[in-house]
N, C-alpha and C positions, 0 to 999 in steps of 0.2 A: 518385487515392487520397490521401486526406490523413495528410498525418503529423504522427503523436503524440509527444512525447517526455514519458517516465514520468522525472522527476527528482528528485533529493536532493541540494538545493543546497551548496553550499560554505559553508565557516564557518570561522572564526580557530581557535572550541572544537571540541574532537572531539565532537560529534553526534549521537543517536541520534534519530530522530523518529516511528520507525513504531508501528502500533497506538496510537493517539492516547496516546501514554506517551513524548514527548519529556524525553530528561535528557542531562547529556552523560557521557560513557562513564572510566572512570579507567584507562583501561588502552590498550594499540594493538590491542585486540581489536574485532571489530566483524561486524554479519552483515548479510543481505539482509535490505533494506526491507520491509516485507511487504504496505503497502498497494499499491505498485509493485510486486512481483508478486503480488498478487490479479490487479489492474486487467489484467496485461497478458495476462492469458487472456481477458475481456470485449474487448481490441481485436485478437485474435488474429487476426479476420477481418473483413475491408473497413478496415483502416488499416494503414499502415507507421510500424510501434512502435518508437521505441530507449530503448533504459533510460542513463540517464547516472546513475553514485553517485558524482559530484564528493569525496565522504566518502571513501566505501573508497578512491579514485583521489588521495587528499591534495592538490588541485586546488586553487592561488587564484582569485580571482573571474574574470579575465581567461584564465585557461587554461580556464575553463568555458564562458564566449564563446565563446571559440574555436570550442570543441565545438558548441555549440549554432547559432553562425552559417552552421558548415562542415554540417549537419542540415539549417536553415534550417523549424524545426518550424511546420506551424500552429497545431498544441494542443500547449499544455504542462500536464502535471498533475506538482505537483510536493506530495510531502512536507512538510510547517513542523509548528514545537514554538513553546510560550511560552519556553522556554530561549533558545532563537536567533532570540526575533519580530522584531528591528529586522531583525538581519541579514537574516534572509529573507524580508523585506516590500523590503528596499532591493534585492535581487538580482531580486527577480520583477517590480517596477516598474523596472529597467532592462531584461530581457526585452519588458516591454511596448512600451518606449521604443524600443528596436531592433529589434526584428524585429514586432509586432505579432500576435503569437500570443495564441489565445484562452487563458485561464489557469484553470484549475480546484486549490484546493487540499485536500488531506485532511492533518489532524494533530490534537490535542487543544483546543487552544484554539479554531481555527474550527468544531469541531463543536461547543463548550458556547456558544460567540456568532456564530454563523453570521451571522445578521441584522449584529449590530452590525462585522462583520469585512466582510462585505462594501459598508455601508453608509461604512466608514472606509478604503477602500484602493480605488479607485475606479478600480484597476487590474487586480482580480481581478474575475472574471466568475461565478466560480460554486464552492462548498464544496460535499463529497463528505460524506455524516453517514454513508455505508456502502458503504465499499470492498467489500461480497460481493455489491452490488445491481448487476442489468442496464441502469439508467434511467438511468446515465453514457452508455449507448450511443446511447439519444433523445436525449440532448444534445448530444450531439459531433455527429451526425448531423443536427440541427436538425429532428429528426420531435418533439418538443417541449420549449418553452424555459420554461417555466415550471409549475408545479403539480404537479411530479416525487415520487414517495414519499419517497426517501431524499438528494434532491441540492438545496440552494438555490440559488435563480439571480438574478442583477440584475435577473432581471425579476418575483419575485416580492414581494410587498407585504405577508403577514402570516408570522408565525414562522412557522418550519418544524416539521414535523411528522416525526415518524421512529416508522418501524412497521417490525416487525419479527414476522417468521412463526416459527414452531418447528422449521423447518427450512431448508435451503437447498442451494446445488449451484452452483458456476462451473464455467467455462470452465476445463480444463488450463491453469494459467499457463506462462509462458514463462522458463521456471529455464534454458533457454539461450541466453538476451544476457544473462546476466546478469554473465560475466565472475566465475564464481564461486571462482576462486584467490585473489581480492581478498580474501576474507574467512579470519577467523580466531575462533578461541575456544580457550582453553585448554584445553578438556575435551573438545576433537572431535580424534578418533584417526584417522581416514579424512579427510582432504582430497582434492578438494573435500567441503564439505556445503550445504544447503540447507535451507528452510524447509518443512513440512507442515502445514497448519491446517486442524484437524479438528473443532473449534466455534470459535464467535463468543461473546464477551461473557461475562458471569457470573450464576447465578442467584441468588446473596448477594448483601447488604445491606450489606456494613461500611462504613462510613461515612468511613473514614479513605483509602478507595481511589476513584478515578475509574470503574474497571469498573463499581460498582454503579448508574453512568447507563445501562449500556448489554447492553440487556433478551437474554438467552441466548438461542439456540441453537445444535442439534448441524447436523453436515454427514452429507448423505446417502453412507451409507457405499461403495456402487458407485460415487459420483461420487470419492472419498478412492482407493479402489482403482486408479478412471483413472488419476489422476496420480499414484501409487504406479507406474504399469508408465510412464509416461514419463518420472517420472526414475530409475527403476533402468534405463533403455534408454539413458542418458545418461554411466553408469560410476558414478553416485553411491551411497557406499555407506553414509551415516551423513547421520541428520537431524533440526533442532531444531525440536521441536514449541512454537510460540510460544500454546499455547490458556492463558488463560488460568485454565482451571477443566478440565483434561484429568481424567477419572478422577471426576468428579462422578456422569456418567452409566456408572456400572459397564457394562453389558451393552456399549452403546457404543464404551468403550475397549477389548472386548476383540475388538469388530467390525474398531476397526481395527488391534488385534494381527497376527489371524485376516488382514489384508487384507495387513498386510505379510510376514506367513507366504508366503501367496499366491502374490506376485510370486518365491519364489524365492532362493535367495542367503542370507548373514545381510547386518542391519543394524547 
């Protein structure tokens, strides 16, 4: 069984890098990664998955070694922003350097230059354009390495292409490796909390924002309800909805009201 490790590299700055909206954070406040837990319900089965948040964990570069040597991962997918490119171009090309692990990255800048990111780092093997797509799985799995919908690979030759359906459905992620005491927010009354993402992307145009590259949809609402009962099975009782256009699609939102109603409990 091969192992994965879902990463969010270590950095001098405090960090943030998930949903291709890398900035760094002004506060000791901080949450889960969200491409790193999407992903880690896609390798829930046939891989042993760890999640390492070097961030949350205030880790220097060498106490992340550590981690990752004493792992001894074959795939690493890790998190990056334009905020932190030197630094975590310099930490995933030492990755490669020691241990040899195949390198897959999701963050904001390698989805708008995909091509030219893998063309210039000739240490990464392949940028993720959609953490909610299954075809990460062909690739890790080596059922195929090239011509992927939503993944570029070193083995691909013309830009990439990113498609995107009107809806969608993962894998329950795995909200428990995630070590989620680690996190904080000022505005969360129940610790621990966790992330729920209930659409993708935005259907507005503003031009001042990144989202509007990156074409909407909603999440099918019994798949949202799934993983509403496993992590309220988990103790969790408060959780931050990272969509970035929540409440666009009225009926929707109120689906997954209705869904958290469901499970029981309040949130």
């Amino acid at each position: 069984m091969k192992k994965v490790l879902l990463l969010n590299p270590p950095c001098k700055l405090r960090v943030s890098r998930d949903y291709y909206c890398g900035h760094i954070t002004k506060g000791r406040y901080y949450w889960p990664q969200l491409d790193l837990l999407v992903l880690s319900g896609f390798l829930r089965e046939g891989f042993d998955v760890h999640i390492l948040d070097a961030m949350a964990e205030e880790m220097s570069g060498e106490e992340a070694h550590k981690r990752i040597a004493d792992f001894a991962p074959d795939i690493v997918i890790s998190v990056v922003a334009a905020v932190s490119w030197k630094s975590d171009m310099a930490f995933l090309s030492e990755i490669k350097r020691r241990y040899g692990s195949l390198l897959a990255v999701s963050g904001d800048y390698p989805r708008a230059e995909a091509k030219k990111v893998i063309d210039e780092n000739p240490f990464l093997d392949a940028v993720i354009l959609d953490f909610t797509d299954s075809e990460v799985v062909e690739f890790l799995t080596e059922e195929k390495q090239s011509g992927l919908k939503n993944l570029f690979t070193r083995f691909d030759k013309d830009e990439p292409a990113i498609i995107t359906e009107k809806t969608f459905s993962i894998p329950v992620p795995r909200h428990d490796l995630l070590g989620l005491r680690r996190y904080h927010l000022p505005h969360i009354m129940y610790h621990p909390f966790t992330m729920l993402m209930t659409d993708y992307g935005c259907p507005f145009s503003c031009k001042f924002c990144y989202f509007e590259r990156i074409d909407f949809k909603r999440r099918n609402i019994d798949n949202v309800a799934e993983e509403l009962k496993f992590i309220r099975s988990l103790g969790i009782r408060e959780l931050l909805l990272p969509d970035s256009s929540f409440g666009t699609l009225k009926e929707h939102a109120l689906e997954v009201r209705r869904a958290m109603k469901s499970t029981g409990g309040r949130w």
